[in-house]
Structures are given as structure tokens and as C-alpha cells.
DORO-996976 format. One record per residue (C-alpha): x, y, z; residue in three letters. Coordinates in steps of 0.5 Angstrom, whole numbers, plus 2048, in hexadecimal, padded with zeros to 3 digits. Each point is the difference from the previous one (the first is absolute). Layout:
% residues N
REC   east   north    up   rest
REC      X       Y     Z    Ala
...
% end
This chain:
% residues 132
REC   east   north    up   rest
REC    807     7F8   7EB    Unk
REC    7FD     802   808    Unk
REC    7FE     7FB   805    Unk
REC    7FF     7FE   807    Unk
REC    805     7FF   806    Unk
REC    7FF     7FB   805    Unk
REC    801     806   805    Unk
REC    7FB     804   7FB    Unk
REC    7FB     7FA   800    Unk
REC    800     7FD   807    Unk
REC    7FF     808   803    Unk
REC    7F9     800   7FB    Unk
REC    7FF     7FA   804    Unk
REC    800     803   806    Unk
REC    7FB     804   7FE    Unk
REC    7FC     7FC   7FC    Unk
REC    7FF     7FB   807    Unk
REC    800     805   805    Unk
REC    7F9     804   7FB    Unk
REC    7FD     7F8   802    Unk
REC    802     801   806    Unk
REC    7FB     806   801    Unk
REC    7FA     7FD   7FB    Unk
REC    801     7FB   804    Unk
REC    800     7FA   7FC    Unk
REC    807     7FB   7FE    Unk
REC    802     800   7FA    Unk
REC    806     7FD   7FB    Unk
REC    803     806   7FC    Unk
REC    807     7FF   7FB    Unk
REC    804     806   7FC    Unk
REC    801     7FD   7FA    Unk
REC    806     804   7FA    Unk
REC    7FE     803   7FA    Unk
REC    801     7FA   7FD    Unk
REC    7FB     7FC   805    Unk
REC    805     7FD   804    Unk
REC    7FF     7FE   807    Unk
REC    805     805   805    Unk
REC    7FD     7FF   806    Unk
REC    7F9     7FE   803    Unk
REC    7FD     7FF   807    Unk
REC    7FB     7FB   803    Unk
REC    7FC     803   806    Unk
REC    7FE     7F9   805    Unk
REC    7F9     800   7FF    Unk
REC    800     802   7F9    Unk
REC    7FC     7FA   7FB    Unk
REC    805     7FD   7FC    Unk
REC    7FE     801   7FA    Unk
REC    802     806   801    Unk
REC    807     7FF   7FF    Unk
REC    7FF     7FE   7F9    Unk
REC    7FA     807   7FF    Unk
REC    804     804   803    Unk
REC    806     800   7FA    Unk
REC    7FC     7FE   7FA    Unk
REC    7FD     807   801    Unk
REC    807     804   801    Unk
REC    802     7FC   7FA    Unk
REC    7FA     803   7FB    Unk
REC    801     807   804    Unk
REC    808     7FF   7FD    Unk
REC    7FE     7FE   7FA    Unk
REC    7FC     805   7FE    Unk
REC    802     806   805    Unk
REC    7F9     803   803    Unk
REC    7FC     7FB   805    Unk
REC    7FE     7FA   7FF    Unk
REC    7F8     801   801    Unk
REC    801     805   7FA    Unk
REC    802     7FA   7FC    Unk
REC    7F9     7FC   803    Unk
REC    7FB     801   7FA    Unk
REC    806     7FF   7FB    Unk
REC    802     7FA   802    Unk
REC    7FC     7FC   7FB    Unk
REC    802     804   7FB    Unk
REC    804     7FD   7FB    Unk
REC    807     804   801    Unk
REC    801     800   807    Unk
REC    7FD     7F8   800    Unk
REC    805     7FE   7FB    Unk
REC    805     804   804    Unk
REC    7FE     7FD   806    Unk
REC    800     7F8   7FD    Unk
REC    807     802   7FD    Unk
REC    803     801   806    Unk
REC    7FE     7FA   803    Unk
REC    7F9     803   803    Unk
REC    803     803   807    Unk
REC    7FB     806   7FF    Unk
REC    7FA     802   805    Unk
REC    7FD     805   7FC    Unk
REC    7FB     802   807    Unk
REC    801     805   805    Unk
REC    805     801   804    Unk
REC    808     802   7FD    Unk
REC    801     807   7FE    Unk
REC    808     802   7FD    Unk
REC    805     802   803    Unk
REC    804     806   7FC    Unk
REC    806     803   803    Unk
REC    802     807   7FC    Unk
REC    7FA     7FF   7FC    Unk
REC    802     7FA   7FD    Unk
REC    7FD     7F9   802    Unk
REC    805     7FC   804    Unk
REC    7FA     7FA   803    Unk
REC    7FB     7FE   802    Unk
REC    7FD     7FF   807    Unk
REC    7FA     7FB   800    Unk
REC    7FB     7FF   807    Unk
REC    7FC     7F9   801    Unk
REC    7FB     7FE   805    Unk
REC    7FC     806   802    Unk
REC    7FA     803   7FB    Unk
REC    802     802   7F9    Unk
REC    800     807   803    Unk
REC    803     7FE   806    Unk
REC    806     7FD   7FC    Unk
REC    800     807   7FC    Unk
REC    800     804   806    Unk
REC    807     7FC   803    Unk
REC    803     800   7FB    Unk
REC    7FF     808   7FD    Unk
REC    803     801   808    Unk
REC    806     7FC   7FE    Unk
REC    802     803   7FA    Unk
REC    7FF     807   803    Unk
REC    806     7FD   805    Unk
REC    805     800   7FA    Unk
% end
């Protein structure tokens, strides 16, 4: 099974915090495994602390089910990704603003953003995935 190196996680990092930078905005982003473990995350000062939690809640629901997490919005209250999500200890944020990483076509994480606009969050952490 595939997954990310810290160096590989912390260069997705780079990436994703230097986009904030550009828009502006002060974000938290994490980089999850493809099986939602924390590899690496970043707090930028300034950012609002609930952030922190934002951020590796959608890398998580991004990993877990291999496309953005914004994808997963409108099904999170449908029974299976409800019950997957409560089954793994409710750690999901199904909202924009993760999207997978896939390294050789296969998903090695996740890298989710918190503290801008949903679509802000989206556009960080696409720039961090094309990082890797």
C-alpha cells in the first residue's frame, strides 16, 4: 500500500501555504495517509484556531473516500458515508476544502485546508497537491 513521506507531505505544505499567502488569508492546512492518519499540518499565526481541527477533518474525509471533500457535502447525510463517518469516531468534515493526493495514480493522502472560504480552502489545497 502507497502512501506519503513526511518530506512528500511537508513540500505539499509548502505549497498549499505559500497559495494562502497569495489570496491573502491565514489558513491551517494538514496532509493526512491514505488511511487519515496526521503526517504533517501547519498553523499559520493568525489563523482562527478552530481551524486546526477544520483543516484534518476534511484531509481525513478526502482520504477516506479518494475525491475532494466538498464531493462528499451533499452525501454526508446519507446512511453509508454517515455511518462510516460515526464508525470511525466522527473525525469527517464532509465540506469543502480537501482534495486527494495520488502519487503513480494511486491515492497516497490527503491534504485539507481550514480558515479561508470553503472555495479559498479548496484553491490552497489543490496548489498543494499539484506540489507532489
Amino acid at each position: 500500500m502507497a502512501s506519503i513521506s513526511l518530506n512528500q507531505a511537508n513540500r505539499v505544505l509548502r505549497a498549499t501555504l505559500k497559495k494562502a499567502e497569495e489570496l491573502g488569508i491565514k489558513i491551517s492546512a494538514a496532509v493526512v495517509d491514505d488511511g487519515g492518519r496526521l503526517v504533517a499540518m501547519q498553523r499559520q499565526d493568525g489563523a482562527i484556531w478552530a481551524s486546526a481541527y477544520g483543516c484534518q477533518g476534511k484531509a481525513v474525509a478526502s482520504a477516506a473516500f479518494g475525491r475532494p471533500s466538498g464531493v462528499m457535502q451533499e452525501r454526508a447525510t446519507q446512511p453509508t458515508p454517515m455511518g462510516i463517518n460515526a464508525y470511525s469516531g466522527g473525525l469527517m468534515i464532509m465540506g469543502q476544502g480537501a482534495v486527494p493526493l495520488f502519487r503513480n495514480g494511486n491515492l497516497v493522502g490527503a491534504v485539507g485546508v481550514g480558515g479561508g472560504t470553503s472555495q479559498q480552502d479548496e484553491d490552497c489545497a489543490a496548489a498543494g497537491a499539484a506540489a507532489l
